[in-house]
C-alpha positions as CSV (number, residue, x, y, z in Angstrom):
1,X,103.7,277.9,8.7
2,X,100.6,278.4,6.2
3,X,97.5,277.5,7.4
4,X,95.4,274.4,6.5
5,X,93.2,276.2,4.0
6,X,96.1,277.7,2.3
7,X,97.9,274.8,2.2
8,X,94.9,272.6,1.0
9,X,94.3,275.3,-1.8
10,X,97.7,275.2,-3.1
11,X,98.2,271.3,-3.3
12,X,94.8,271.5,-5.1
13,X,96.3,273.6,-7.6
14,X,99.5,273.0,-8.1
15,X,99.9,269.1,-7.1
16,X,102.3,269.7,-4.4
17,X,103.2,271.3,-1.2
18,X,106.4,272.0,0.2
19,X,107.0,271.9,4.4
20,X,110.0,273.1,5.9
21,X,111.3,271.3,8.9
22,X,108.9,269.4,10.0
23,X,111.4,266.5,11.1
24,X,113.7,268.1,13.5
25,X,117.5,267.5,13.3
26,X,117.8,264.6,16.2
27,X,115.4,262.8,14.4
28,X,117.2,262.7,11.1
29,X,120.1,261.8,12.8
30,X,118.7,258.6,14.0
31,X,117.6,258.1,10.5
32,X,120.7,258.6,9.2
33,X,122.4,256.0,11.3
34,X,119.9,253.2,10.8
35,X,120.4,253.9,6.8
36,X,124.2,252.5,7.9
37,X,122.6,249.7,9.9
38,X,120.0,248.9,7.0
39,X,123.3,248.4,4.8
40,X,124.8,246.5,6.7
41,X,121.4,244.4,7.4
42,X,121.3,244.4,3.4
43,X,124.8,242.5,3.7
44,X,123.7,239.8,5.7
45,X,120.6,239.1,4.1
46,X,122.5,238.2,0.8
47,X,125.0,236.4,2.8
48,X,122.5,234.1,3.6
49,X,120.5,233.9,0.7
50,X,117.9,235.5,3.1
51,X,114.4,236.2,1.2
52,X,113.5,239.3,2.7
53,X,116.8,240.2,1.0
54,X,114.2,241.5,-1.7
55,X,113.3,244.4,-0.2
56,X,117.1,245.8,-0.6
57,X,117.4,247.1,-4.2
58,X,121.5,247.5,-5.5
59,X,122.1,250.6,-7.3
60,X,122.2,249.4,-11.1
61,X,124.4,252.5,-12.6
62,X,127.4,252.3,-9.8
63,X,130.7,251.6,-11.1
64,X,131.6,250.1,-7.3
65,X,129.6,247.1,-5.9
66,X,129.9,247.8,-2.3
67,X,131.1,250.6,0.1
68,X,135.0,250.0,1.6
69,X,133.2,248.5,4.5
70,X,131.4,245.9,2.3
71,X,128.7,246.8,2.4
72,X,126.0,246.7,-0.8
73,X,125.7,250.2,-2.7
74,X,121.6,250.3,-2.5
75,X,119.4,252.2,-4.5
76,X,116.6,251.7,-2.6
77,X,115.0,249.8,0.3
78,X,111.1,249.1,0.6
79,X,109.2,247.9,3.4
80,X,110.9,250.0,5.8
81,X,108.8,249.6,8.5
82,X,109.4,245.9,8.6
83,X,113.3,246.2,8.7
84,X,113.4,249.2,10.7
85,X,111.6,250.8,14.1
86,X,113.1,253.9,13.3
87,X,110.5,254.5,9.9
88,X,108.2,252.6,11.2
89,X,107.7,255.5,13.6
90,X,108.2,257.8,10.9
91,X,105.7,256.8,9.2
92,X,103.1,258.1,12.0
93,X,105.3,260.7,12.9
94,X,102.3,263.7,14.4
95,X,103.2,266.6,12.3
96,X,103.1,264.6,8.9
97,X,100.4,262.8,9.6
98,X,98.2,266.0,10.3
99,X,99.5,267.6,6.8
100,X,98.4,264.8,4.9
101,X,95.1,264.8,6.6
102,X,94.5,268.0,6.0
103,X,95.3,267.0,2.2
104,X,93.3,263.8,2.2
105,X,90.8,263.7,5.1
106,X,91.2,262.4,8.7
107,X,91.4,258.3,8.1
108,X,94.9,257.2,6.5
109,X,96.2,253.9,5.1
110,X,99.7,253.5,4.3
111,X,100.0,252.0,0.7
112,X,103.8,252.5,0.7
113,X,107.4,253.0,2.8
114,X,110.6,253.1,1.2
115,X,113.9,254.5,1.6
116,X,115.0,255.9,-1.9
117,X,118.8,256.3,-1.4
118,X,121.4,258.4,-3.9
119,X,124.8,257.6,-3.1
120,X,127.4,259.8,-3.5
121,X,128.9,259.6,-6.6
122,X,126.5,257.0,-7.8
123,X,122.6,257.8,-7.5
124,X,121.0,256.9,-10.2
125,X,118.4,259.4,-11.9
126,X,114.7,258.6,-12.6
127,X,112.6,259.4,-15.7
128,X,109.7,261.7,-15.3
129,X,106.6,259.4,-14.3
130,X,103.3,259.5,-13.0
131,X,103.1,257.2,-9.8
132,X,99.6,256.2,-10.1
133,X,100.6,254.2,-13.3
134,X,102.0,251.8,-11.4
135,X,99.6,251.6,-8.7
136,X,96.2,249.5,-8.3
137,X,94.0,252.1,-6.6
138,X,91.4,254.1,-8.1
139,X,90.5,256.6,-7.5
140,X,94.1,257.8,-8.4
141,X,94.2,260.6,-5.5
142,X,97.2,259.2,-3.1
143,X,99.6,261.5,-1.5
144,X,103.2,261.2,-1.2
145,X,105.4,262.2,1.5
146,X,109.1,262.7,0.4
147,X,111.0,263.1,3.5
148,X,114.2,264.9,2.7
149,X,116.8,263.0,4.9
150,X,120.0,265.2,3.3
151,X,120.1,268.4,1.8
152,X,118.8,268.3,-1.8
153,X,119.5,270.8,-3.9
154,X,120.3,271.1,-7.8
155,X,124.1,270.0,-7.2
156,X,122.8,266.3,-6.2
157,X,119.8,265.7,-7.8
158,X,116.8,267.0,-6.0
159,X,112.9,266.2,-7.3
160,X,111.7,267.9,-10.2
161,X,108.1,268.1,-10.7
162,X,105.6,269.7,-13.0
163,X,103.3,272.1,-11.4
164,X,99.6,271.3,-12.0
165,X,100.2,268.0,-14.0
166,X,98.1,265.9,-11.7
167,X,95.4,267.6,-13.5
168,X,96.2,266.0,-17.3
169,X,94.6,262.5,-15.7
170,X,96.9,259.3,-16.3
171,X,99.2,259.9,-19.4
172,X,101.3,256.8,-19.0
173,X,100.2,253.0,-18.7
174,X,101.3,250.6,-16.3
175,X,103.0,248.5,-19.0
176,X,105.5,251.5,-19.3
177,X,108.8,249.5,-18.6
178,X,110.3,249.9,-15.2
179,X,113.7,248.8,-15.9
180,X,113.6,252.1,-18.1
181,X,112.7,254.7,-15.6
182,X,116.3,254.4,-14.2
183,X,119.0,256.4,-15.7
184,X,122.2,257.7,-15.7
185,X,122.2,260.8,-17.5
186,X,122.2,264.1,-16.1
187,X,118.9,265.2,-18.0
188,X,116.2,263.2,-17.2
189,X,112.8,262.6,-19.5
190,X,109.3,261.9,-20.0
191,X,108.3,258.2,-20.2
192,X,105.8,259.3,-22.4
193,X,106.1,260.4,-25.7
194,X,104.0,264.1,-26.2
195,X,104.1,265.1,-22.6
196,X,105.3,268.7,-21.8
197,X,107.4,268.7,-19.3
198,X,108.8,272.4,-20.5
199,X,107.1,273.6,-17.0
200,X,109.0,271.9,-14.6
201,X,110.8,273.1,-11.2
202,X,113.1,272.0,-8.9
203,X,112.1,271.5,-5.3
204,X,115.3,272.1,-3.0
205,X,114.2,270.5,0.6
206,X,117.0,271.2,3.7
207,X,117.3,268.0,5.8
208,X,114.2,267.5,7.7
209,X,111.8,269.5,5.7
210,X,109.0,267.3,3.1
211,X,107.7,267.7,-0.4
212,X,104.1,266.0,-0.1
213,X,103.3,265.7,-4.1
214,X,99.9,264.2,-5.2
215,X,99.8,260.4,-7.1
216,X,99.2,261.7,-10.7
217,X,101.7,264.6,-10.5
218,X,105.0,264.3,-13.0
219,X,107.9,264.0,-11.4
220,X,111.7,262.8,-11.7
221,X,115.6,263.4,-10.8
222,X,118.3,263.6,-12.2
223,X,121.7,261.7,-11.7
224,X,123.6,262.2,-8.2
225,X,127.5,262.9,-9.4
226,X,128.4,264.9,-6.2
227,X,130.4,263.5,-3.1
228,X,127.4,264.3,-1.2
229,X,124.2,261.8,-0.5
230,X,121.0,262.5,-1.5
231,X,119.0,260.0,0.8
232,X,115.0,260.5,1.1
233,X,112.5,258.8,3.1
234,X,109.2,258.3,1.3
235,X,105.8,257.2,2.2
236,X,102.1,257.1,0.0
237,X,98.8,256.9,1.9
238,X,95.4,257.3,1.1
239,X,91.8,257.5,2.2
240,X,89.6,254.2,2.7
241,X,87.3,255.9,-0.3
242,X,90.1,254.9,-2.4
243,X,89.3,251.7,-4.1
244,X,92.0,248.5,-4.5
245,X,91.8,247.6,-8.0
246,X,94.1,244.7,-8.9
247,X,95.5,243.9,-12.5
248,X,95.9,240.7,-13.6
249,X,98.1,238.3,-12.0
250,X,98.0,240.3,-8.6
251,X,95.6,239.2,-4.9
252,X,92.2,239.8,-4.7
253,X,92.9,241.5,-1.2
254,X,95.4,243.7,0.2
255,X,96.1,244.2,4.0
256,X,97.4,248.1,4.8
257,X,98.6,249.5,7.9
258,X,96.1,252.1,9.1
259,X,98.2,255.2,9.9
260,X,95.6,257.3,11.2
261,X,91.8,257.3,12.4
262,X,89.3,254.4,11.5
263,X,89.0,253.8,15.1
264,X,92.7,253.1,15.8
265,X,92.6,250.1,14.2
266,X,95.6,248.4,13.5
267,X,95.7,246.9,9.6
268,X,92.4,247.2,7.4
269,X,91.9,244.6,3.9
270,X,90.8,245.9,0.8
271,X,88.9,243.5,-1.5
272,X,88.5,243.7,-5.0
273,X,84.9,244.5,-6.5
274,X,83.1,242.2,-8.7
């Protein structure tokens, strides 16, 4: 394994920073078989109308609405941590948590936790963003943890990213149109007209192993087509230095989960500045 500085130095530079096996392989079993209770979790909850059904996103491009079993073909599922212990724990798992400090300093909040799923056959592909652009927090220096769940390789769409992009500033607005950053294709693009992307890579993860990518960095992936899932488990924090900055129409305050340091306090709330 590198060492911190090294590590540190790189991410500077280049925006992201790969770690190999960091989750070991019991624990993305477990994972992988509360992604089939989630489903089926996903199933009630539009059975019965339920609210929280919200959280479970269908995948928009699949020619099948559910799996033989019945249950929904998901894109995606946000606020893990509420609809499962399993990533809730994740989300503090020890080895992470100590990369990202080492990235970011030793106090965490957790801004985000999702499960981004690409079915076999199905996955939809994502136009090249910045994620920053769609988040109220200034300044824009949040770290990402992709947790890859599956292998990911070029056959089923792993993340692309453009090396040292985090350091053109924002380059997209938040008005950019969300509906359009999901595609079908096999070739994804820019959602910005002018950007270069003519420097991107591929970043192949084995199960278990994390691509930690910094809030301003382009990235995207294309179309799943295989028979093979491509299912990652993915997580943004940042330091208390980082400011909440609501847009218009959005609260005043935000309450975060602390994942680490400020006096092992449980939730901290961020409040707008005058």
């Amino acid at each position: 394994m590198i060492n911190k500085t090294s590590q540190l130095s790189f991410f500077e530079d280049q925006g992201y920073l790969v770690m190999e096996n960091l989750i070991s392989p019991e624990e993305i079993t477990e994972c992988r078989e509360d992604i089939q209770r989630l489903h089926t979790l996903a199933a009630e909850f539009e059975a019965k109308a339920d609210p929280r059904s919200i959280d479970f996103q269908r995948e928009p491009n699949a020619t099948e609405v559910n799996y033989d079993d019945g249950t929904p073909l998901l894109r995606k599922v946000e606020n893990t941590r509420i609809h499962s212990p399993v990533f809730k724990r994740l989300a503090k798992h020890p080895r992470l948590i100590e990369v990202v400090q080492n990235l970011i300093g030793p106090d965490l909040l957790l801004f985000r936790n999702t499960l981004m799923l690409k079915p076999a056959f199905h996955g939809s592909g994502h136009e090249f963003h910045q994620d920053s652009a769609y988040w109220p927090m200034e300044p824009q220096r949040l770290v990402t943890v992709s947790i890859a769940l599956d292998d990911a390789n070029t056959a089923n769409s792993c993340f692309k990213v453009v090396p040292g992009s985090h350091k053109w500033g924002l380059k997209m607005k938040e008005s950019s149109p969300p509906g359009g950053r999901i595609v079908s294709g096999l070739e994804v693009r820019a959602l910005v007209d002018g950007v270069d992307l003519s420097d991107q890579i591929e970043v192949p993860l084995s199960a278990g192993s994390i691509l930690f990518f910094h809030s301003l960095i382009m990235h995207g992936s294309n179309s799943n087509t295989t028979p093979h899932s491509r299912n990652t488990a993915l997580y943004a924090y940042f330091s208390p230095n980082v400011r909440y900055v609501p847009k218009d129409g959005q609260p005043k305050e935000r309450t975060f989960v602390v994942a680490a340091g400020l006096d092992n306090k449980e939730e901290l709330t961020l409040k707008a500045e005058n």
